[in-house]
VOPAGU-2260 file (C-alpha; in pm, 1 decimal, decimal comma):
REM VOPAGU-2260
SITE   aa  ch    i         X         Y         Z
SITE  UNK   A    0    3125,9    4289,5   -2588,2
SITE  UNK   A    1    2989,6    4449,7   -2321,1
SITE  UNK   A    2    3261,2    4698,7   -2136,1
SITE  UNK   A    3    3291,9    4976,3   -1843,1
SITE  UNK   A    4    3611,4    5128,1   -1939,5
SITE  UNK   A    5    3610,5    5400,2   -1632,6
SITE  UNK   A    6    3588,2    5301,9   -1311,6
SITE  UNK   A    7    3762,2    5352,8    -913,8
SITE  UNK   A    8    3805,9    5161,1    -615,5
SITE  UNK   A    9    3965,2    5286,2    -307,3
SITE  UNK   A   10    4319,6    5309,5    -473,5
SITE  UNK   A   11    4215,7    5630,1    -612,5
SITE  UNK   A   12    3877,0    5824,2    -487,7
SITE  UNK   A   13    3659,3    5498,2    -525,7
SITE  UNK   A   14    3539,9    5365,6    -189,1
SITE  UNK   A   15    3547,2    4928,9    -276,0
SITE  UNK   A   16    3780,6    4714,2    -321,9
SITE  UNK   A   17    3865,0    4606,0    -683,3
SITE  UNK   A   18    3731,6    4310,0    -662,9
SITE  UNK   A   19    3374,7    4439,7    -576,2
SITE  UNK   A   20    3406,6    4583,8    -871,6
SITE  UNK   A   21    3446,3    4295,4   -1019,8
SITE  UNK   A   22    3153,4    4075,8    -835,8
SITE  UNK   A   23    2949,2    4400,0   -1008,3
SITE  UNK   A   24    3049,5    4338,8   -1337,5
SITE  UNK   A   25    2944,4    3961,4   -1274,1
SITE  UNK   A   26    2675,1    4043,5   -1148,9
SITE  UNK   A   27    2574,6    4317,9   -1434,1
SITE  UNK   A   28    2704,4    4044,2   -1684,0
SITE  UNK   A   29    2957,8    4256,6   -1842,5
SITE  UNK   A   30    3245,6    4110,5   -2040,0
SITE  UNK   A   31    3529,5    4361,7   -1955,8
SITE  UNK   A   32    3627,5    4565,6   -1703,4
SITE  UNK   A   33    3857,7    4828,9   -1658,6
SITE  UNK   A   34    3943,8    4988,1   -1323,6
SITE  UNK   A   35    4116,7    5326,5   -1376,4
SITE  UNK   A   36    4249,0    5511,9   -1088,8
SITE  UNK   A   37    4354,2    5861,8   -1109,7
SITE  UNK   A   38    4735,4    5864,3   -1100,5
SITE  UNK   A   39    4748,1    6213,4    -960,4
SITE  UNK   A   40    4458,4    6241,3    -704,7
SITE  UNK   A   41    4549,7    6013,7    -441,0
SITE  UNK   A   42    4248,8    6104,5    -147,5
SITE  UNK   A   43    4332,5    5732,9      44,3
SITE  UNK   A   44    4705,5    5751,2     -14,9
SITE  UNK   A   45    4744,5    5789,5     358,8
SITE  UNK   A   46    4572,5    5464,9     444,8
SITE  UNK   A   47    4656,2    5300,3     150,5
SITE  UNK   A   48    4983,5    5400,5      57,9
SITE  UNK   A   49    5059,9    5159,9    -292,8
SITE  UNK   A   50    5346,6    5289,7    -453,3
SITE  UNK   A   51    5286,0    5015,2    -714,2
SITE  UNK   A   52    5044,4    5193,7    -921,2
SITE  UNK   A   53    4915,9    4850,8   -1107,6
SITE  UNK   A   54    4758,6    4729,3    -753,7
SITE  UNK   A   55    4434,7    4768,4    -836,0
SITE  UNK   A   56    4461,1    4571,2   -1179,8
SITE  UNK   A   57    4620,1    4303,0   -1006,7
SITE  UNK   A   58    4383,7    4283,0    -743,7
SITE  UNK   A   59    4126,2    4255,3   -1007,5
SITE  UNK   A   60    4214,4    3999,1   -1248,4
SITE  UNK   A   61    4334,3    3766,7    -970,9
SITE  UNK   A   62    3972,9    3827,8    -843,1
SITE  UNK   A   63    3821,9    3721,8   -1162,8
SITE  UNK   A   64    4064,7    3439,5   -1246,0
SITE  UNK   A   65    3778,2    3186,5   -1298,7
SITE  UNK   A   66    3591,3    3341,9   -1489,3
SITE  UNK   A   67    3595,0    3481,7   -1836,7
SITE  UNK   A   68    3558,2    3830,9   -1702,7
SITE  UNK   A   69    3812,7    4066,8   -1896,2
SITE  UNK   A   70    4018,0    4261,3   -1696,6
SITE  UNK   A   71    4150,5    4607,4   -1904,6
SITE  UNK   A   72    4476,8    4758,9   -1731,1
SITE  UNK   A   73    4432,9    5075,4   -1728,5
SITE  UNK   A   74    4455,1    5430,8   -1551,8
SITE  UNK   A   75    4307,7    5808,7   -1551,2
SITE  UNK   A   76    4564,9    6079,4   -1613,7
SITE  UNK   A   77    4377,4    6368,7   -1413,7
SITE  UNK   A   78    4486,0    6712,6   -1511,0
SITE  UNK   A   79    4349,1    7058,0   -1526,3
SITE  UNK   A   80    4255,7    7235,0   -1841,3
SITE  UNK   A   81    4320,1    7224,6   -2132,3
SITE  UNK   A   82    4415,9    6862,6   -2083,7
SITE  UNK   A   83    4163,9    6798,2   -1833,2
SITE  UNK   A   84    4099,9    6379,9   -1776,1
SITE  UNK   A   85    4207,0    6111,8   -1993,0
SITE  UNK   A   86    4202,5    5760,0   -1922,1
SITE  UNK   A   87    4454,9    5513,2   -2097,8
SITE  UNK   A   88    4372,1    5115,3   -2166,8
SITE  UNK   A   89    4574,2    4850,5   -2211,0
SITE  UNK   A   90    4884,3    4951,7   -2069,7
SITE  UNK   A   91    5157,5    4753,4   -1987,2
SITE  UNK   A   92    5231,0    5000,3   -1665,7
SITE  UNK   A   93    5095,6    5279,4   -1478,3
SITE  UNK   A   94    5377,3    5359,2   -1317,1
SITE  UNK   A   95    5528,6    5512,1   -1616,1
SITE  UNK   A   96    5224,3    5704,0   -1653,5
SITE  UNK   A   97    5299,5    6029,1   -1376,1
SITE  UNK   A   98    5638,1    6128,1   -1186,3
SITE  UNK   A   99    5696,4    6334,9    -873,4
SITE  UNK   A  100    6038,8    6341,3    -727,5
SITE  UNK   A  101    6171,1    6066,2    -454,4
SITE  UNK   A  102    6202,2    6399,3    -213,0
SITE  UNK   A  103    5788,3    6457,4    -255,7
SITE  UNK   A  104    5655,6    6334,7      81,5
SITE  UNK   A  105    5466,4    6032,5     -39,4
SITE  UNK   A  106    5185,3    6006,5     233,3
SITE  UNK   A  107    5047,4    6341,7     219,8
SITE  UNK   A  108    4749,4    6366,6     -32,6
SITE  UNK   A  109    4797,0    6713,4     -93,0
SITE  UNK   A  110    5135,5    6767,9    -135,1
SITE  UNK   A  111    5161,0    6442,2    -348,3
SITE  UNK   A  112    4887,9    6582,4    -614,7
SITE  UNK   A  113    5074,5    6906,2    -617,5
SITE  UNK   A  114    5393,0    6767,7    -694,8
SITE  UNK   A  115    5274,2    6529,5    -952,6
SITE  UNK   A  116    5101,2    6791,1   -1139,3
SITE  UNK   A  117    5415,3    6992,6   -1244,9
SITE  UNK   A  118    5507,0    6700,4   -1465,3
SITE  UNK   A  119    5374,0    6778,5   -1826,1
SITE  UNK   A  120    5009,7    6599,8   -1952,6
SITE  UNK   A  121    5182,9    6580,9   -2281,5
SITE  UNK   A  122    5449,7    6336,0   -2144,7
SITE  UNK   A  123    5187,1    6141,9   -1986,6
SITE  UNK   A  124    4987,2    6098,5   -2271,2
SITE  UNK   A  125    5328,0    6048,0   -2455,4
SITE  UNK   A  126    5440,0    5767,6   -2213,7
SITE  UNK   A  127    5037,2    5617,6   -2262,6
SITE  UNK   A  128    5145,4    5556,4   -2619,4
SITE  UNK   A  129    5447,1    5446,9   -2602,9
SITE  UNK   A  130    5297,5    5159,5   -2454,1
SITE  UNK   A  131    5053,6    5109,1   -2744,6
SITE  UNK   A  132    4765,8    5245,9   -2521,1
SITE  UNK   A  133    4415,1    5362,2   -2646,3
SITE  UNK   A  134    4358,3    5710,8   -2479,2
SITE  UNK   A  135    4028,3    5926,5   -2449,4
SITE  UNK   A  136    3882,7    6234,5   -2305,7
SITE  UNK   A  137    3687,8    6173,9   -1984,7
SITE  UNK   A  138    3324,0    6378,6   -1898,5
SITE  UNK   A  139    3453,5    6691,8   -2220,6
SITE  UNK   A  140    3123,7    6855,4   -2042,9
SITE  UNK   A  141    3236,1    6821,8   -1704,7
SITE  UNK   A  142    3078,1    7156,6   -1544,2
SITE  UNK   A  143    3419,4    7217,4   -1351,8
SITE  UNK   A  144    3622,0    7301,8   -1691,0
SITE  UNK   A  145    3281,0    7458,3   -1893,7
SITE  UNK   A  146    3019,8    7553,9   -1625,2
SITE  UNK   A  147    2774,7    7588,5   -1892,9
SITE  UNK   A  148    2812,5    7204,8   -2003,8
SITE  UNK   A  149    2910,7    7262,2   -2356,6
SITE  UNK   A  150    3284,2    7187,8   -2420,5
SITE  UNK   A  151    3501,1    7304,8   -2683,5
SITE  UNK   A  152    3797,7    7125,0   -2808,7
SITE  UNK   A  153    4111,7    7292,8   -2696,8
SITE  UNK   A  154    4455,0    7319,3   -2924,9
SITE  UNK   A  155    4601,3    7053,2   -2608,3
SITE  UNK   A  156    4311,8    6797,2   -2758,1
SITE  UNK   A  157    4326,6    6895,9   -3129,0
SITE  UNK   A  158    4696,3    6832,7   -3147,8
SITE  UNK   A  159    4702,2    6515,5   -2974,7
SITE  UNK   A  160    4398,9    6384,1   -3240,0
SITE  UNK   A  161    4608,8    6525,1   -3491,2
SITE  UNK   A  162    4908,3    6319,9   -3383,7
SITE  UNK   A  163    4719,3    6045,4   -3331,6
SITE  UNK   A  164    4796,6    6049,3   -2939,8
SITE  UNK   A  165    4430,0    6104,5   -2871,7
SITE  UNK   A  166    4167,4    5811,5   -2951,2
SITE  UNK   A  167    3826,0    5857,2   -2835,5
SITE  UNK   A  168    3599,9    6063,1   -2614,4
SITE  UNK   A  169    3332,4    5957,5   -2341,5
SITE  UNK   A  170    2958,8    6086,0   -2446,6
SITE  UNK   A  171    2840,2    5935,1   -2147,9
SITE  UNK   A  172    2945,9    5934,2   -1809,5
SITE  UNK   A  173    2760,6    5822,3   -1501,6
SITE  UNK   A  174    2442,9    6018,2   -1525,7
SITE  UNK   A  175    2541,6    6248,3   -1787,0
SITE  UNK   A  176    2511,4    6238,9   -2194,7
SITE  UNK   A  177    2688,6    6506,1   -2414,0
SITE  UNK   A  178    2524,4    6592,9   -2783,3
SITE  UNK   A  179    2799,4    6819,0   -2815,1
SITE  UNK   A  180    3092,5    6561,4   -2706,5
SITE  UNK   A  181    2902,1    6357,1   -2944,7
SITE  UNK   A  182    2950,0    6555,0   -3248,6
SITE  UNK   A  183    3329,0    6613,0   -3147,4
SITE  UNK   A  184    3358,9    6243,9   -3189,9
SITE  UNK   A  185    3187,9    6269,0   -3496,0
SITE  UNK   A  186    3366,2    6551,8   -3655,7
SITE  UNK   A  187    3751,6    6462,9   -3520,9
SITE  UNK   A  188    3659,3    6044,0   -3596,4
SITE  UNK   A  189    3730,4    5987,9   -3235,2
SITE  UNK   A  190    3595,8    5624,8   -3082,5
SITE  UNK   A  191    3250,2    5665,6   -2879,1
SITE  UNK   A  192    3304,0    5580,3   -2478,1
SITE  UNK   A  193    3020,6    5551,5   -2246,3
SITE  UNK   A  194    3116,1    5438,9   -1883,4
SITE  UNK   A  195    3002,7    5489,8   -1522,8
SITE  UNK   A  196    3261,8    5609,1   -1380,8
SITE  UNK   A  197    3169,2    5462,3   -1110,1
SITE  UNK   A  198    3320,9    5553,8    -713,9
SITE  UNK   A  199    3014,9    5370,7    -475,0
SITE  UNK   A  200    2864,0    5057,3    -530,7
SITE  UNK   A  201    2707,9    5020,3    -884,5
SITE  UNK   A  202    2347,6    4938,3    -723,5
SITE  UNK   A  203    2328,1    5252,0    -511,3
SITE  UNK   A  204    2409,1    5483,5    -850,8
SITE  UNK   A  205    2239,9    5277,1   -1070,1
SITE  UNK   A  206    1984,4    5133,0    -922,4
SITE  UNK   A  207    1954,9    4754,1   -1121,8
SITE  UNK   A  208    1694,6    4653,1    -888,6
SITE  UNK   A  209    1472,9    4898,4   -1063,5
SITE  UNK   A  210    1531,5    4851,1   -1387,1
SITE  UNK   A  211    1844,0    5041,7   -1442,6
SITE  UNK   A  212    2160,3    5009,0   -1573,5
SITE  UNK   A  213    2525,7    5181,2   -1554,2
SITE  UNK   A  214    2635,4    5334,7   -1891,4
SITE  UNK   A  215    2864,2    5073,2   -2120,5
SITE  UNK   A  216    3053,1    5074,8   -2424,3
SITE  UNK   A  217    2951,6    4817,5   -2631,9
SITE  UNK   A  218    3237,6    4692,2   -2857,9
SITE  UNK   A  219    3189,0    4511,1   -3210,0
SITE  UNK   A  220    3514,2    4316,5   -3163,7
SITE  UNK   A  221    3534,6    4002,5   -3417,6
SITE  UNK   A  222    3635,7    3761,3   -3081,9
SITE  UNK   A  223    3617,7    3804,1   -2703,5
SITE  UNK   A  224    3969,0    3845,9   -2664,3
SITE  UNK   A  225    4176,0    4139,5   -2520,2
SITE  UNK   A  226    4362,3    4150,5   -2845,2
SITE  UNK   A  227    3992,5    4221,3   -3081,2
SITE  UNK   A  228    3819,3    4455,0   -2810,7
SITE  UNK   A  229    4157,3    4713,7   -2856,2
SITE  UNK   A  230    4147,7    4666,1   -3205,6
SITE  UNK   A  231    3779,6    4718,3   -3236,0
SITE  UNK   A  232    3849,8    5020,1   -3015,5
SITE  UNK   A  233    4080,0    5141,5   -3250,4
SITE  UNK   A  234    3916,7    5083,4   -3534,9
SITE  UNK   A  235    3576,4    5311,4   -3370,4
SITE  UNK   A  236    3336,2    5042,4   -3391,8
SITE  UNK   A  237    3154,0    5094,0   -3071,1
SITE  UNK   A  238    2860,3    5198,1   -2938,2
SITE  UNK   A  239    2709,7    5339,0   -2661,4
SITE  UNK   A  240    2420,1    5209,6   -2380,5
SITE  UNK   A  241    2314,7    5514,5   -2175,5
SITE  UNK   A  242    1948,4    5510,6   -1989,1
SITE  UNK   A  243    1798,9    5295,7   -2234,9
SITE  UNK   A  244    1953,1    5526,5   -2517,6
SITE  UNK   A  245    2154,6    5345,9   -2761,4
SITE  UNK   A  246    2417,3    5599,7   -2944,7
SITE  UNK   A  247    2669,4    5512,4   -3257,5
SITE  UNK   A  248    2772,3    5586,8   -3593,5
SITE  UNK   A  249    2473,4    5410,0   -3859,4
SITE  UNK   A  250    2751,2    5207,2   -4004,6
SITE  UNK   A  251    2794,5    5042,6   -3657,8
SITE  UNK   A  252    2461,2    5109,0   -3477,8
SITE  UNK   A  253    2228,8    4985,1   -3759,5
SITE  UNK   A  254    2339,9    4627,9   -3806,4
SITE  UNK   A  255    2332,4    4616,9   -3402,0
SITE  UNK   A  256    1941,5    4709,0   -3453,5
SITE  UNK   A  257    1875,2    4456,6   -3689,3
SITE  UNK   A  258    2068,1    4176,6   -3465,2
SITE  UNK   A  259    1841,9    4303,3   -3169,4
SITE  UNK   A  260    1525,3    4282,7   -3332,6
SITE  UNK   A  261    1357,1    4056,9   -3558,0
SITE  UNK   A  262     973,6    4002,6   -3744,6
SITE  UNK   A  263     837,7    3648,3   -3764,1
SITE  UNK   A  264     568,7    3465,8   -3778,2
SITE  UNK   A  265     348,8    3678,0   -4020,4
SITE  UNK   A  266      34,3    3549,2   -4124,7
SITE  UNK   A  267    -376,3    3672,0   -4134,4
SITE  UNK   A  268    -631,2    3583,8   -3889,0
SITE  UNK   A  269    -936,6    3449,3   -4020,7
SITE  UNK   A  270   -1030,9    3779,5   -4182,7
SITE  UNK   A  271    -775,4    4021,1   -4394,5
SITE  UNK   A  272    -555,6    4122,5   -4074,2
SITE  UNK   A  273    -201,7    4064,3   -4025,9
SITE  UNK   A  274     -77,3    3945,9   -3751,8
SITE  UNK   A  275     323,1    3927,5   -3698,4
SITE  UNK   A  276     563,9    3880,7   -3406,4
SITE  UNK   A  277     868,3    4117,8   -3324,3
SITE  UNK   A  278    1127,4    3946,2   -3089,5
SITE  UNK   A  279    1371,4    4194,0   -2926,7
SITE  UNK   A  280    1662,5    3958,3   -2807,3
SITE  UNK   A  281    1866,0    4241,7   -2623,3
SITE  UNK   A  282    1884,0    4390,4   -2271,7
SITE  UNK   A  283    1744,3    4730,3   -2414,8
SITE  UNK   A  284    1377,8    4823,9   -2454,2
SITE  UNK   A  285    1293,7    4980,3   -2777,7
SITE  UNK   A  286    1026,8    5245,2   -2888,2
SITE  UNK   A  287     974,7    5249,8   -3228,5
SITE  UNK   A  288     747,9    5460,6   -3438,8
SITE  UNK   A  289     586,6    5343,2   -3726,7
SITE  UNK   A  290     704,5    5475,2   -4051,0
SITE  UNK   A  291     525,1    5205,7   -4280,7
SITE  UNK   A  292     192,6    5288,3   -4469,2
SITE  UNK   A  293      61,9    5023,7   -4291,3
SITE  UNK   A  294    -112,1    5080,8   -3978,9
SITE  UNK   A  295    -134,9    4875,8   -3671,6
SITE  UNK   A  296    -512,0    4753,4   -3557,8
SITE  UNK   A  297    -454,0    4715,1   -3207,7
SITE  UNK   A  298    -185,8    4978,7   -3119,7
SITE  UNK   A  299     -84,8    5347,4   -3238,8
SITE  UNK   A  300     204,6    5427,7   -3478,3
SITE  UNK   A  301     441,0    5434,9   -3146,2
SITE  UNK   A  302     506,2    5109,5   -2992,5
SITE  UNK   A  303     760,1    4908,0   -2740,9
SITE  UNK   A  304     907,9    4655,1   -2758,8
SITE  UNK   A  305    1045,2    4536,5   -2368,4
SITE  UNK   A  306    1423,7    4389,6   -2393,0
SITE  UNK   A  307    1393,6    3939,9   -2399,8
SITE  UNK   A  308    1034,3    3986,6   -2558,0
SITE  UNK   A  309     831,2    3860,2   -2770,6
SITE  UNK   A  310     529,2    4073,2   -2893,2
SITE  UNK   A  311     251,5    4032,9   -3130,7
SITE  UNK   A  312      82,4    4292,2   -3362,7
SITE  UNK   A  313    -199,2    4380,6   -3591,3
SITE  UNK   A  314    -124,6    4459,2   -3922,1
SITE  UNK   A  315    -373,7    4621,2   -4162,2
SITE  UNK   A  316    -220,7    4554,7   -4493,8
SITE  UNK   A  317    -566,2    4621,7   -4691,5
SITE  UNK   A  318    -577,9    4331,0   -4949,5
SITE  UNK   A  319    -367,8    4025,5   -4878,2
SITE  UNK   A  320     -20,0    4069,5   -4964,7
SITE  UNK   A  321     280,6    3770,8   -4961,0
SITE  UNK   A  322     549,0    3906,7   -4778,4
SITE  UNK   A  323     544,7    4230,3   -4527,5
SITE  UNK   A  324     792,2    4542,5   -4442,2
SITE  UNK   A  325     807,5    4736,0   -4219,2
SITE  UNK   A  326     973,1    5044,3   -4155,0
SITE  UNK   A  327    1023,7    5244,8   -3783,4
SITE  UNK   A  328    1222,1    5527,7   -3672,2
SITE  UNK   A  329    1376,9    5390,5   -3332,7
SITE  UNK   A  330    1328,4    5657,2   -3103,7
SITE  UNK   A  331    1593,9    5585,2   -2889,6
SITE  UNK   A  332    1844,4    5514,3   -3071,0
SITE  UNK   A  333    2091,5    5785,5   -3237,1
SITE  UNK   A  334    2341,0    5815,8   -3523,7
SITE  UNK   A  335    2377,6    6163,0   -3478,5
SITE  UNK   A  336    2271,9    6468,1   -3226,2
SITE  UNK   A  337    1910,9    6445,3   -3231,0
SITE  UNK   A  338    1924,9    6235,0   -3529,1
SITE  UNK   A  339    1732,9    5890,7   -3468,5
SITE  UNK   A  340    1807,9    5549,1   -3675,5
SITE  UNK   A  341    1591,6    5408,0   -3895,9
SITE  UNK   A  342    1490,8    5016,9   -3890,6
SITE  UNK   A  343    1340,0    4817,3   -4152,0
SITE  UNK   A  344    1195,3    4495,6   -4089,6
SITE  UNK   A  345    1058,3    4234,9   -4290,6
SITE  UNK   A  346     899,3    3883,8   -4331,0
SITE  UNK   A  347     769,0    3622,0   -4553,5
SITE  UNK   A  348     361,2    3568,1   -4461,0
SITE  UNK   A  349     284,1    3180,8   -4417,5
């Protein structure tokens, strides 16, 4: 399932309605959305005083109530360091999610964010929980908390993992892609979040119309229900779409490889040449490098593949063999930091 879990409209610092949003995510053919305003930063609050903080959910799903677009409640907790930003999914209501007094003057942007950030993160992320929400770390890198874009993990986030409070962390966020947030996931078995945390329109940031795309999390969930995308979520079996980069862990990134792409039709021209087909099914484009002792007659040892294609190749096998395999390091795809996947595919020759 295709999912933007971090996203604003103009009931935070976003400047659409929710239900652009969700003619976007139409329109982008995603299959779940999440709008998550910041609870604390109100910029609009002025002109568009809500003191229902679920507004912007409920704007959204009665927006996409004929179609099959899934709407995720959520919300952004939006703190300073060491807490920084978290968003929380599938909550039941944001409203339990920050506190400022009933004397705070409520139209005032200013003096509402001040207020509402003397309440404690940890009872927001507490009161996230309670409600059986799925929590991560927004942008770690963000250049505001470590101006050299390398975070750390601070005792705030290591005790909250520790607890189990804390479920995932964003490696990609609007134009941005953290190695380092990356391993963090990696080494504190935190769920992988890409999203675009998007505040304009999509097509303006993202530019679709030229062949780009806003960063997703893609989620393995065994149905397209609400239900198997948090439990999938939980469970870490996601991965990540950013500029043509696919990022996960092998257990969950390889299999998506292997549904993605596929070798067919092998069989030899009139002389002792291969030739096969590889059909890449998926909205990504692929650039493989060829690991196999094989070589290819009409291209080097890099090739792509273009996303909804199907390509043919030269294969010189040497003598005539009965079945073929072949073996590429996908270039940009990543289990690791710097660490590409590996793709073997194979065929019977007619």
């Amino acid at each position: 399932m295709v999912f933007d879990p971090h996203t604003h409209s103009v009931f935070s610092d976003g400047h659409v309605w929710p239900r652009i949003r969700v003619g976007e995510a139409f329109r982008d053919g995603l299959d779940a959305l999440a709008i998550t305003e910041h609870l604390e930063y109100q910029p609009h609050i002025a002109d568009i005083p809500h003191p229902d903080r679920n507004r912007a959910y409920e704007d959204a799903v009665q927006a996409a109530s004929h179609s099959d677009l899934i709407i995720v409640p959520g919300a952004e907790i939006t703190r300073d360091m060491p807490a920084s930003h978290m968003n929380a999914l599938f909550i039941l209501d944001a409203n339990e999610l920050y506190w400022v007094p009933k004397s705070a003057e409520p139209y005032n942007s200013r003096v509402f964010t001040d207020t509402a950030l003397q309440w404690p993160p940890q009872n927001a992320v507490k009161a996230a929980n309670e409600q059986g929400a799925f929590v991560f770390w927004n942008h770690a890198w963000w250049t505001k908390d470590f101006p050299n874009g390398i975070p750390s993990v601070s005792d705030f986030h290591l005790n909250n993992i520790r607890d189990g409070l804390l479920h995932g962390i964003e490696i990609a966020n609007g134009e941005d892609y953290s190695e380092e947030a990356f391993q963090i996931a990696l080494d504190n078995g935190l769920t992988l979040i890409g999203s675009s945390d998007v505040h304009n329109l999509v097509d303006w940031d993202y530019q679709p119309h030229k062949g780009g795309h806003r960063p997703v999390t893609l989620v393995l969930a065994s149905e397209r229900t609400t239900d198997s995308m948090k439990e999938a979520m939980f469970g870490r079996r996601t991965v990540v779409w950013f500029k043509n980069l696919l990022i996960g862990r092998a257990q969950h990134l390889n299999p998506l490889l292997e549904a993605c792409l596929s070798l067919h039709d092998a069989s030899y021209t009139p002389k002792d040449i291969l030739t096969v087909s590889i059909t890449n099914k998926s909205d990504a484009d692929f650039q493989l490098r060829n690991l196999s002792p094989f070589g290819f007659h009409d291209q080097g040892d890099l090739i792509t593949v273009a996303q909804h294609s199907t390509q043919r190749f030269m294969v010189k096998t040497g003598l005539r063999i009965e079945s073929i395999v072949l073996e590429f390091e996908v270039l940009n795809a990543y289990t690791a930091p710097r660490k590409t996947a590996t793709l073997v595919l194979q065929s019977q020759i007619r």
